[in-house]
N, C-alpha and C positions, 0 to 999 in steps of 0.2 A: 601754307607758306613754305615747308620746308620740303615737301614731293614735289611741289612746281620745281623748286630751283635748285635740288638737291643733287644732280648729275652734274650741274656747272658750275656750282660756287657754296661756300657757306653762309650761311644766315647768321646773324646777330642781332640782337636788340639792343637798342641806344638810347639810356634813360637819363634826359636833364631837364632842367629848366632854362638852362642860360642856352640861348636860340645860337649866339654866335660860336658855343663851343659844340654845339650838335652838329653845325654846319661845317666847322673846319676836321672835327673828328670824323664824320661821316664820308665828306670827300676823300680825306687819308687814309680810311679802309675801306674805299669803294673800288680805291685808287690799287691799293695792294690785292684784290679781287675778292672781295668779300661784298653778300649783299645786305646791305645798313638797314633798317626797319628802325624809326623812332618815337619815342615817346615822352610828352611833357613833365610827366609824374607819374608815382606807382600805379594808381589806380587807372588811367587811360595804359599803363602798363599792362593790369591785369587782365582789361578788356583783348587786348589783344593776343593775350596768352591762352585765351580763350579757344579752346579749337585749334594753335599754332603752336610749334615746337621750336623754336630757333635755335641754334647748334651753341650758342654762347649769351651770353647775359653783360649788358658794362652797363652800370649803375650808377650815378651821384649817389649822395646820403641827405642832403638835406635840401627837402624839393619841398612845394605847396602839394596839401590835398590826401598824399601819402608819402612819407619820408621812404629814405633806403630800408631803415630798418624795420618799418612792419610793412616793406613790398617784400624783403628777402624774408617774412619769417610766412607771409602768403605764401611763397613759392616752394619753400621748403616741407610745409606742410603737407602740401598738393604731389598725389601719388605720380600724374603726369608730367610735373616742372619739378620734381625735388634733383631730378640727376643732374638739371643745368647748372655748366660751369657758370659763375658769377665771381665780377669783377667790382669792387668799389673803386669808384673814384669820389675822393674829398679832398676839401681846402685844409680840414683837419687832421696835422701829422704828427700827433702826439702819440705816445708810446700807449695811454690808454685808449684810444680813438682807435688805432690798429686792434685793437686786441678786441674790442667790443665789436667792431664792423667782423671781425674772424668770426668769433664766438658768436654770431646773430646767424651765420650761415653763407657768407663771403667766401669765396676759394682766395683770392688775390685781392690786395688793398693799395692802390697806387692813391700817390699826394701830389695835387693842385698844385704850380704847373708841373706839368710831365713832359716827357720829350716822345715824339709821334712813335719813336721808333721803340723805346722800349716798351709800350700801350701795344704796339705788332707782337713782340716777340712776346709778353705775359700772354696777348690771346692763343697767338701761337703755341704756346709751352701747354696752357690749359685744353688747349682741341686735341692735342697729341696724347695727353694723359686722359681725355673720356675713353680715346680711343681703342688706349692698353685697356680701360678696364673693358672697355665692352669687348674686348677680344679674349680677356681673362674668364669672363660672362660668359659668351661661347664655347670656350674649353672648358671649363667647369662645370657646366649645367647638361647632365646627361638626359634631363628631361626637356629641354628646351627643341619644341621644334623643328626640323630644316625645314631649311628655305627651299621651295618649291621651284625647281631648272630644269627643263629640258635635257635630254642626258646628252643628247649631241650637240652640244654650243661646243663650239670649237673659235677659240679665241686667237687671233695672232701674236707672236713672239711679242710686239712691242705693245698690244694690250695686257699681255699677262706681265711687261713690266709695269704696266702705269697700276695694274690693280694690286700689284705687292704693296707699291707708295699707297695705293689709296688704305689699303687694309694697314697699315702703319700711321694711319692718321692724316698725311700729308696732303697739303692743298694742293690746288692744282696750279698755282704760281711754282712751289717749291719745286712738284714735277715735272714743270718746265723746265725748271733750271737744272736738274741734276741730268734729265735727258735732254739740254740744251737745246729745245726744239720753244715753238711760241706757246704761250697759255691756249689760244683757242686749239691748237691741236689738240692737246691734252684734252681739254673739254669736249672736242670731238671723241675722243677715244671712247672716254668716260659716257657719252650719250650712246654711242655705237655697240658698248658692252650690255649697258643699260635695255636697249633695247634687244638684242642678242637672247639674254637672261628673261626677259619680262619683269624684272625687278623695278623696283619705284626709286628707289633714292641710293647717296653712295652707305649709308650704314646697311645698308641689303646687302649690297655689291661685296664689303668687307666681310660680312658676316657668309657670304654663300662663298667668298674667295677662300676664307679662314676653313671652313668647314668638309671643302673638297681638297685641303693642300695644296691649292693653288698660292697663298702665300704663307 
């Protein structure tokens, strides 16, 4: 899932039961360019976490088959899904309800209804912070591999700007907009660097940017 389409957009998983708030959430962040991946309940959840990595998690809590809280405590467990950011959404907005959906392994607890835009900016906020840690991860870890480039990739001025925003977390909406050009530019950029490098996805691209001070 997430090396096919990881040069163009980010991946999410989109856990409900209720078909008409999967459809209207889905559009809303397909719409803001993210690519939606969803699923009925936990366990058709964990099937497909199977083998797939998706860059964020948005959850209900109470589904048939497998609730929110023993899919997040599966995932937490799991040495390949424990890093993903994870979002609850519940109808439940009690002060104990937030605190239990935290403490099960939630990063972010939004209450039923929400408004589209602040559901963007918590995913938003949480892709931003995987991506300080895993940049924290890379300076830190003197034993951690490099990444494997070619030594003569020579990048152009306005791709060594799009890869500082990428190595910053930033989508490729945001970096349209701050270099005011269209998103498929930017996604071209990000494919063109992509291929440049031989690298697979944009956490490579940040990680071999971070690593050579290119951002």
């Amino acid at each position: 899932m997430k090396d096919g389409n990881a040069g163009d957009q980010k991946t999410l998983l989109l856990i409900d039961d209720d078909p008409n708030l999967i459809l209207l959430v889905k559009d809303y962040l397909e719409f803001r360019g993210y690519q939606v991946i969803t699923a009925e309940n936990g366990r058709e959840a964990l099937d497909i976490l199977n083998g797939n990595s998706p860059d964020m998690i948005i959850c209900d809590v109470m589904m048939p088959e497998m609730d929110g809280y023993a899919f997040v405590e599966h995932v937490r467990e799991n040495p390949e899904t424990e890093w993903i950011p994870l979002l609850f959404l519940s109808a439940k907005g009690q002060s104990q309800d937030r605190v239990k959906g935290l403490n099960t392994g939630a990063d972010v607890y939004m209450v039923k209804p929400f408004e589209p835009e602040e559901l963007v900016a918590q995913v938003e906020s949480s892709l931003k912070q995987a991506s300080r840690l895993i940049r924290q991860q890379v300076r830190g870890s003197s034993s951690a591999p490099t990444i494997s480039v070619p030594f003569d990739v020579e990048l152009t001025p306005t791709e060594l700007k799009v890869v500082q925003f990428v190595a910053r977390g930033m989508a490729n909406r945001e970096i349209a907009e701050e270099l005011q050009v269209s998103q498929r530019t930017i996604e071209s950029h990000v494919s063109n660097m992509l291929g440049k490098t031989g690298l697979h996805n944009r956490t490579e691209l940040a990680r071999w940017a971070i690593e050579n001070n290119k951002a």
